[in-house]
C-alpha positions in Angstrom: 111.3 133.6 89.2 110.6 130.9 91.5 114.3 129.9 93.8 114.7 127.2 96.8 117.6 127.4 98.9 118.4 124.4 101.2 120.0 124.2 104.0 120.7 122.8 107.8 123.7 121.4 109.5 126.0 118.8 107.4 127.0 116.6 110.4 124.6 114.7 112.0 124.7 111.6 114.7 123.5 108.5 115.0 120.5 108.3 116.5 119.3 111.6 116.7 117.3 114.2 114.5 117.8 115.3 111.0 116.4 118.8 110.7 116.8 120.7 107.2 114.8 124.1 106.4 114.1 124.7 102.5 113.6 128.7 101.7 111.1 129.6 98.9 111.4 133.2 97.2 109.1 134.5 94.6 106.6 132.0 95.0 104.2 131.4 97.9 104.2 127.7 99.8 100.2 128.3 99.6 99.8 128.9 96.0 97.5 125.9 94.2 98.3 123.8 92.9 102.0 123.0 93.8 103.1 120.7 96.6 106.7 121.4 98.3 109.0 117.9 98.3 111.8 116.5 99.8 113.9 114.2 97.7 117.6 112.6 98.8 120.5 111.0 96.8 123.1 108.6 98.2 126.3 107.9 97.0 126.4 105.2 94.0 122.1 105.5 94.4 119.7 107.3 92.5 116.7 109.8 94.0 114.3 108.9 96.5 111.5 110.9 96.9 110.8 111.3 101.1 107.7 113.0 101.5 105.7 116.3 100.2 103.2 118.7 102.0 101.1 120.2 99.5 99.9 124.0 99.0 96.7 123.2 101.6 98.7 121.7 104.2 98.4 118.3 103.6 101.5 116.0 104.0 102.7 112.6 102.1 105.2 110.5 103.0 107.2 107.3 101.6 105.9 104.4 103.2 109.7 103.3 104.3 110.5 106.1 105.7 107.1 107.4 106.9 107.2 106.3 110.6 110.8 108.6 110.8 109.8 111.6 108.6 107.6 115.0 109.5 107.2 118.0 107.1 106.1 121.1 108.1 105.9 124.5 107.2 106.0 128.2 108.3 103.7 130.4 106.0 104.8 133.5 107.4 108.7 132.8 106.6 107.5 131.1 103.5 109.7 127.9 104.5 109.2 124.2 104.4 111.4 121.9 107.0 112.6 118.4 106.9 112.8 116.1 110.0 114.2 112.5 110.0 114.3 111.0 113.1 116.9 108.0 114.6 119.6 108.6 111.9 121.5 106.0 110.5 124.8 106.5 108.5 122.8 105.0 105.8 120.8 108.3 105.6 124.0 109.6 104.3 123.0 111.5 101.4 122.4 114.9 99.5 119.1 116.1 100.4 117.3 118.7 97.8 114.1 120.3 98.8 111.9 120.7 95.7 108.6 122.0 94.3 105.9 119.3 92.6 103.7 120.3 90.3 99.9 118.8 90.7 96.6 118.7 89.0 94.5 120.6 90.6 93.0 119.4 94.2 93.4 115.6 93.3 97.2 116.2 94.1 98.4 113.8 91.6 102.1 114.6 91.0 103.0 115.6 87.5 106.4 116.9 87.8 109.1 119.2 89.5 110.6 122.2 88.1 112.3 124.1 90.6 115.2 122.2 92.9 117.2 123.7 95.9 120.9 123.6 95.6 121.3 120.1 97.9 122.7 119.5 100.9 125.0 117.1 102.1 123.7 115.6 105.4 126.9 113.1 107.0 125.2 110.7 109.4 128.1 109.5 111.9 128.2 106.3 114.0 
């Protein structure tokens, strides 16, 4: 059974670096053909997919938030990390890490089925 667990610091300032760290058990970050997401919800807003780095490697981001975001990854924890740079309090929001599935190497994005647990990231001013 494939579990996420999210999870970083809830209190972040303004101006300065989000960092969040997703933990994957029984399931390996490298396994084809899966890509390993992060997605955020803010209050009264629905979700907003942020970027993805796939099981090669390969990172995606949303072109809005692109020139702020990095995803990386550390195979031999078996962890993916978020980093959003020059926080606003509008990046307020529940962050969930998340794993995509995709069709073979043309990673074209089908679905997710297993979510970490979210968690709330307060940006102050």
């Amino acid at each position: 059974q494939v579990q996420l667990q999210d999870s970083g610091p809830g209190l972040v300032k303004s101006s300065q670096t989000l960092s969040l760290t997703c933990t994957v058990s029984g399931g390996s970050i490298t396994t084809r053909y899966y890509g390993w997401s992060w997605i955020r919800q803010s209050p009264g807003k629905g979700l907003e997919w942020m970027g993805v780095i796939a099981y090669d490697g390969s990172t995606y981001y949303s072109p809005s938030l692109k020139s702020r975001t990095s995803i990386s990854r550390d195979t031999s924890k078996n962890q993916f990390s978020l980093q959003l740079s020059s926080v606003t309090p509008e990046d307020t929001a529940v962050y969930y890490c998340a794993r995509a599935s995709l069709v073979y190497y043309t990673y074209i994005f089908t679905g997710y089925d297993y979510w970490g647990q979210g968690t709330q990231v307060t940006v102050s001013s």
